[in-house]
C-alpha positions as CSV (number, residue, x, y, z in Angstrom):
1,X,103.7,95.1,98.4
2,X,106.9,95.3,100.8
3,X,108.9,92.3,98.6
4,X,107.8,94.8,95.7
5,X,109.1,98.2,97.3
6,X,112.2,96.3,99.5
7,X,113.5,94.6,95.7
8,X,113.1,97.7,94.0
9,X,114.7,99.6,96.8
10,X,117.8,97.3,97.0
11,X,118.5,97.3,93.2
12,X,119.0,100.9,93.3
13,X,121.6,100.9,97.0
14,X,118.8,102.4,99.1
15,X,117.9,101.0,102.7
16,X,114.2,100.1,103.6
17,X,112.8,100.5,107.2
18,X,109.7,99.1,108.3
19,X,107.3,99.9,110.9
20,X,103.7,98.8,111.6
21,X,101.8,101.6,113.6
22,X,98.4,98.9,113.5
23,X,96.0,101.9,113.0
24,X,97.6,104.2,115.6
25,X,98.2,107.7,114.2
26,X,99.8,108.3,117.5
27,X,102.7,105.6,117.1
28,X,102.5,106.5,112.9
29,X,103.3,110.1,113.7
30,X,106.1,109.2,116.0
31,X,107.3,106.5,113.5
32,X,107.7,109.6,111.2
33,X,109.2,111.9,113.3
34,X,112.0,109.1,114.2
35,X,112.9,109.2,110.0
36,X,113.1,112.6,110.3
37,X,115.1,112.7,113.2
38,X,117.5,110.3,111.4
39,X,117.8,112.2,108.1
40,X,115.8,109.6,106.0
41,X,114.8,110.3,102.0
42,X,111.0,110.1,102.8
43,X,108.0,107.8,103.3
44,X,106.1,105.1,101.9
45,X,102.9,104.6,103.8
46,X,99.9,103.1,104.2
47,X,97.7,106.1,106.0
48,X,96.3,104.8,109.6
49,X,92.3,105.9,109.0
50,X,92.1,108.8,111.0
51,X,95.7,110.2,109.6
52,X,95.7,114.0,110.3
53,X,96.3,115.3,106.8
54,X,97.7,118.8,108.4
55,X,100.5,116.6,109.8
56,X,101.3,115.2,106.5
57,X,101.3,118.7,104.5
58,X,103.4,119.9,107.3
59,X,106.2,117.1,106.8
60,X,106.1,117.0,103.2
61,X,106.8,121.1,103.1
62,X,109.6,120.5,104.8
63,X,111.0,119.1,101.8
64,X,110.2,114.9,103.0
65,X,109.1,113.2,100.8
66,X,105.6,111.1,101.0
67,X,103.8,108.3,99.1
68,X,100.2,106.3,100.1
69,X,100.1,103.3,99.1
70,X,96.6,101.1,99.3
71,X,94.5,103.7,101.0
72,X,94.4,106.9,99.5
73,X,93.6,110.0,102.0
74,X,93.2,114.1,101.1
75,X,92.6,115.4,97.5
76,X,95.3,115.1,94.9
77,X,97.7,116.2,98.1
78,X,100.5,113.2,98.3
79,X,101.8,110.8,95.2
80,X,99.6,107.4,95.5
81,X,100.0,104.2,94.8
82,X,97.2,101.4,94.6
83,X,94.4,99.6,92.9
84,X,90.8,100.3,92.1
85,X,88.6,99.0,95.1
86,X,85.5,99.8,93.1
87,X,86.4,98.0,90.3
88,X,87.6,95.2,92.6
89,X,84.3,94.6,93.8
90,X,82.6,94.6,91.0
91,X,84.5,92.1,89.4
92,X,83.6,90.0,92.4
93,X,80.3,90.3,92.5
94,X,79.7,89.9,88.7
95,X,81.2,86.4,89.0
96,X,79.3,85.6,92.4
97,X,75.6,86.8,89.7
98,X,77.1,84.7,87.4
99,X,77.5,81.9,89.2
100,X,73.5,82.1,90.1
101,X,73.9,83.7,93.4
102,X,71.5,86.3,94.7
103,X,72.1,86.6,98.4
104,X,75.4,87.7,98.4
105,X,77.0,88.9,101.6
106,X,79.7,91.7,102.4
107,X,81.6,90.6,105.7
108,X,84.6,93.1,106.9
109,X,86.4,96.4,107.1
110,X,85.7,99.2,109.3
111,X,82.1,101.8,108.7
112,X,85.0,104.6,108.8
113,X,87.1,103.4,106.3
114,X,86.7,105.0,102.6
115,X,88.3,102.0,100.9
116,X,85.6,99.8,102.7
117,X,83.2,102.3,101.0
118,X,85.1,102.3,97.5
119,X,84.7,98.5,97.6
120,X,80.8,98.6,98.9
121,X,80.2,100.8,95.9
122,X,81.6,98.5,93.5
123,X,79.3,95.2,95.3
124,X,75.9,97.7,95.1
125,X,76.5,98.6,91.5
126,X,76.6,95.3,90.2
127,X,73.7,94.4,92.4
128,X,71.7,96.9,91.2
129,X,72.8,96.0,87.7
130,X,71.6,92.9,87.4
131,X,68.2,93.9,89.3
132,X,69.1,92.2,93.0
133,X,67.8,94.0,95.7
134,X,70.4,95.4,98.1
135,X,69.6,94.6,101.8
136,X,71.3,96.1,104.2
137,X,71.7,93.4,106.5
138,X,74.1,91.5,104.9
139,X,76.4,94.4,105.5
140,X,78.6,93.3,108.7
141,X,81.2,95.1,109.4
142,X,84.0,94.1,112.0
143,X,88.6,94.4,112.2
144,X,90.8,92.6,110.5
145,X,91.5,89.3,111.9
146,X,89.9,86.1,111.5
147,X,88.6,85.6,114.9
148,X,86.4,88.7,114.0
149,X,85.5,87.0,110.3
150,X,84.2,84.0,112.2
151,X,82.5,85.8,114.7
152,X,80.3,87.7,112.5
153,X,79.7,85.7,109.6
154,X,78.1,83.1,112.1
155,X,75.9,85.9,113.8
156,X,75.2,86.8,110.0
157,X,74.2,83.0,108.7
158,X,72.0,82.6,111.8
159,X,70.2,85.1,111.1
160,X,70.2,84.7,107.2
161,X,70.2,81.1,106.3
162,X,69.0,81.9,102.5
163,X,72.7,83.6,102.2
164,X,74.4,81.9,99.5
165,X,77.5,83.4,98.9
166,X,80.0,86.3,100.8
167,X,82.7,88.4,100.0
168,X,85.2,89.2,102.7
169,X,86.4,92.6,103.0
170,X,90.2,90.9,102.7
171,X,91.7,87.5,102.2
172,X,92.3,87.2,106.0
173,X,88.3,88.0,107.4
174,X,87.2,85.8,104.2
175,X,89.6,83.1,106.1
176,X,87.2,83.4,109.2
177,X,84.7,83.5,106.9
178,X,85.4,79.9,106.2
179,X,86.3,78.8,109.3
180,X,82.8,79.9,110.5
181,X,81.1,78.3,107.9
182,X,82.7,74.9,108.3
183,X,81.8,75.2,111.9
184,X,78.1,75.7,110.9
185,X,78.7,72.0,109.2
186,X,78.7,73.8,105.3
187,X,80.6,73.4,103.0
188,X,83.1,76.0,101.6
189,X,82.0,76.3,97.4
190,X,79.7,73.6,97.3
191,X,77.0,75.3,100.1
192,X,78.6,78.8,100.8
193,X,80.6,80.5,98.4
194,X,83.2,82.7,99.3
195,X,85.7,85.4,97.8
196,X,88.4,87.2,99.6
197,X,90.5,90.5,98.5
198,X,94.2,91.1,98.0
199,X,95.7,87.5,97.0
200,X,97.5,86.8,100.0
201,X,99.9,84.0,99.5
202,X,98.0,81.5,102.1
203,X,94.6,82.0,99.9
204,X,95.8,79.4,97.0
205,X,97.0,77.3,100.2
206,X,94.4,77.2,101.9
207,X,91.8,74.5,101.5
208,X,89.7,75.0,99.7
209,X,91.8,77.3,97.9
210,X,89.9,80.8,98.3
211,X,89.0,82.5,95.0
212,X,90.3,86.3,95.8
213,X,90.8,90.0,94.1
214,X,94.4,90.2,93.6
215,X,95.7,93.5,93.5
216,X,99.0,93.6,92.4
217,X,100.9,94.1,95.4
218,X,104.3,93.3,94.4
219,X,103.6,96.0,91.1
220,X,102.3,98.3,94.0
221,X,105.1,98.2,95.9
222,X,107.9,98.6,92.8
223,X,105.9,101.7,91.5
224,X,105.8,103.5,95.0
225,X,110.0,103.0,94.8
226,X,110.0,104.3,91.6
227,X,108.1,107.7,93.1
228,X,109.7,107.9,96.4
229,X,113.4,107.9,94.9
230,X,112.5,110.4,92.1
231,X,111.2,112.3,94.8
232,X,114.0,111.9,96.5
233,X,116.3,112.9,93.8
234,X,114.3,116.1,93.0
235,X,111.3,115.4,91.1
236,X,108.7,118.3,90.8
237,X,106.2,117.0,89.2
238,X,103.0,117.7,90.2
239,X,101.0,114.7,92.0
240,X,101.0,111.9,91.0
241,X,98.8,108.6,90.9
242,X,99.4,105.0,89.7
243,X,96.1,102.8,89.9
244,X,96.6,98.9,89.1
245,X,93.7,97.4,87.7
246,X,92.5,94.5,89.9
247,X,91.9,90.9,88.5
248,X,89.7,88.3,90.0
249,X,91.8,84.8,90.9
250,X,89.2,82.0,90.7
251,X,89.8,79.2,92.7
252,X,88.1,76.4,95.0
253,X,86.0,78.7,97.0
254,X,83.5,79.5,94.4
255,X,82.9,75.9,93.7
């Protein structure tokens, strides 16, 4: 998504600054205030989870600019810029069915996080779809990293051996996903299957090469650009909201 937004940006003379406030609203707020402070246009942002939409209304009436991108917060209140998570999911788990699985796992995200329940939505549909019985317990939930992948997709195989297949919340807890599966002495595709979400570069590196949701980051990235700078430039429109569809990448993983 940045390469998407930094491209765009630099065709057109503007200058891109990047911050990562890792799920602090505290250091997000006072990255914002710093742009204000130094006269920027306005804001392309991925919202921390507990964003204080009062905040955001308060900068944005004061004439700055400001676009979500990935995670949509508030109703209809700030341009967005993303893809459809339920949709995302659902294309995943209709290949996972297809495939012949039937205990199919959901490893990741945080129980706080919307997008985590956009994309949960999406798994459940299709299980109920195709008649499979949704069990609750092969709903972990755990932060972004692939220690924390590992760690909890072992817990969950210990415990539920029958588990035949498991979509990680994103590419990187699906990578600990694997790594904890090998470590179990299985084998990625052929034993376990496993899908990831947002078609990180490393997923068709990896090996096996992880079958993934892409969701059009770099489009994501050129089409919050195109908002920000007509924003920027005076643009009244009311809200506005660009949703890429998501495609499944089928790889190794799947076997």
């Amino acid at each position: 998504m940045i390469a998407g937004l930094s491209h765009f940006l630099e065709e057109r003379d503007s200058l891109l600054f990047l911050a990562n406030a890792e799920e602090s609203v505290e250091r997000q707020d006072k990255f914002i205030d710093s742009l204000l402070s130094q006269n920027a246009g306005g804001v392309v942002m991925c919202p921390a989870m507990e964003t204080n939409l009062d905040y955001l209304e308060t900068v944005q009436s004061r004439g700055f600019p400001v676009v979500l991108a990935v995670r949509p917060i508030g109703e209809e209140q700030f341009d967005f810029v993303g893809t459809n998570n339920f949709m995302g999911l659902q294309i995943a788990t209709e290949h996972l069915i297809r495939k012949g699985h039937k205990h199919i796992a959901f490893v990741g995200g945080l129980e706080i996080s919307k997008t985590r329940s956009h994309r949960l939505g999406g798994y459940m549909s299709k299980l109920m779809e195709h008649g499979i019985t949704f069990n609750e317990r092969y709903i972990r939930s755990c932060s972004a990293s692939r220690s924390e992948g590992a760690k909890v997709t072992r817990e969950l195989l210990e415990q539920h051996p029958e588990v035949t297949a498991i979509i990680g919340y994103q590419d990187i807890v699906a990578f600990g996903v694997m790594r904890a599966i090998k470590d179990l002495g299985k084998k990625v595709g052929k034993d376990i299957a496993v899908v990831g979400f947002d078609d990180v570069a490393e997923s068709a590196d990896t090996r096996p090469s992880l079958t993934t949701v892409s969701v059009s980051a770099r489009e994501i990235g050129r089409a919050a650009g195109e908002i920000i700078l007509s924003r920027m430039e005076g643009d009244k429109q009311p809200y506005k909201s660009v949703v890429f569809p998501p495609k499944l990448v089928v790889r190794d993983s799947c076997g």
